[in-house]
N, C-alpha and C positions, 0 to 999 in steps of 0.2 A: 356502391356495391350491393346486389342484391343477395337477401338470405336467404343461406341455402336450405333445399329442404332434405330429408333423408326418412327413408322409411325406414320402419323398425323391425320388418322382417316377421319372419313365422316367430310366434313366441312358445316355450317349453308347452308341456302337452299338463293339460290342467291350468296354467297359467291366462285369466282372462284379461284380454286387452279394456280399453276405459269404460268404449261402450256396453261392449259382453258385461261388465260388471255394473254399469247401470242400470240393464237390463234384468241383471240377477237381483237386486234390489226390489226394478218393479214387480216381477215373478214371484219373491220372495212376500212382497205385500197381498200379490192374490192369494198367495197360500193360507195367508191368517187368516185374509176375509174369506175362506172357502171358497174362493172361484176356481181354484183348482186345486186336483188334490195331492201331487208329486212336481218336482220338477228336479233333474241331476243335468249340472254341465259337463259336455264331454260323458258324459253317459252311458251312449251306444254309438256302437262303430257298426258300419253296412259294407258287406264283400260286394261290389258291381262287377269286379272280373277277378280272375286268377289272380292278378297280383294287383287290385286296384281297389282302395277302398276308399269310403268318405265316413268323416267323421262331426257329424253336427256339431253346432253349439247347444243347445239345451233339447232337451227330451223333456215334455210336457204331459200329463195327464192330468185327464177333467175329473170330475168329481162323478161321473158316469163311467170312468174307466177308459176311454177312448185315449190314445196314445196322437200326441202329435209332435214334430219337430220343427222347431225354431232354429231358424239361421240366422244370426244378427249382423248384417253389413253396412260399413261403411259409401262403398262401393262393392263391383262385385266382379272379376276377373271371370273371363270365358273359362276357365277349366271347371271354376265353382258351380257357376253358372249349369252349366252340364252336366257337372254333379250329384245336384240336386235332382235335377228332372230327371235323371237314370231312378235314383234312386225313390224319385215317385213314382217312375213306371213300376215298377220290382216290386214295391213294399207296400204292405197294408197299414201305411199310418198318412195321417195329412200332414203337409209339406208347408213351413212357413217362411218369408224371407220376413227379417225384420229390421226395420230404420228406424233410427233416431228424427222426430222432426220437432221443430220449435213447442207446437201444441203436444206432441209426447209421443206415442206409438205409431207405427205405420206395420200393422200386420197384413199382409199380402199373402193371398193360395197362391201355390204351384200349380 
């Protein structure tokens, strides 16, 4: 009998899944070493339509002030996906996808 798998679903709003809190770890470490100078999870939410919004994982700023967003993904579902890139069109901040890999970060532009 093979085991079954089951996803866990959208989890509470503030609530970070394993990786997002890995993530917040390593962000929390640039923060001491000043590599950056803020970061809030769930922090900013962006209107792309009337009733359509998207809500990052972390809001990033550098130590020059420049605002970026990080999305931490396991995978990455088409609506996400889409998501993001609206809201690179629209917004003056840079767009990050980010994985997990064995050697450690995978930051990628939008």
């Amino acid at each position: 009998m093979k085991p079954s798998i089951r996803a866990l679903g959208r989890l509470k709003t503030g609530q970070m899944n394993k990786t997002e809190a890995a993530y917040d770890i390593y962000l929390n470490m640039l923060l001491r070493a000043g590599e950056i100078a803020w970061y809030r999870f769930e922090g900013i939410k962006f209107r792309l339509a009337s009733n359509t919004f998207y809500s990052p994982d972390f809001a990033v700023m550098l130590p020059g002030g420049e605002m970026q967003i990080h999305e931490v993904k396991g995978f990455m579902m088409d609506d996400a996906a889409a998501k993001i890139k609206i809201a690179a069109e629209m917004f003056p901040f840079q767009f990050f996808i980010v994985r997990k890999e064995k050697s450690g970060w995978n930051v990628t532009k939008v």
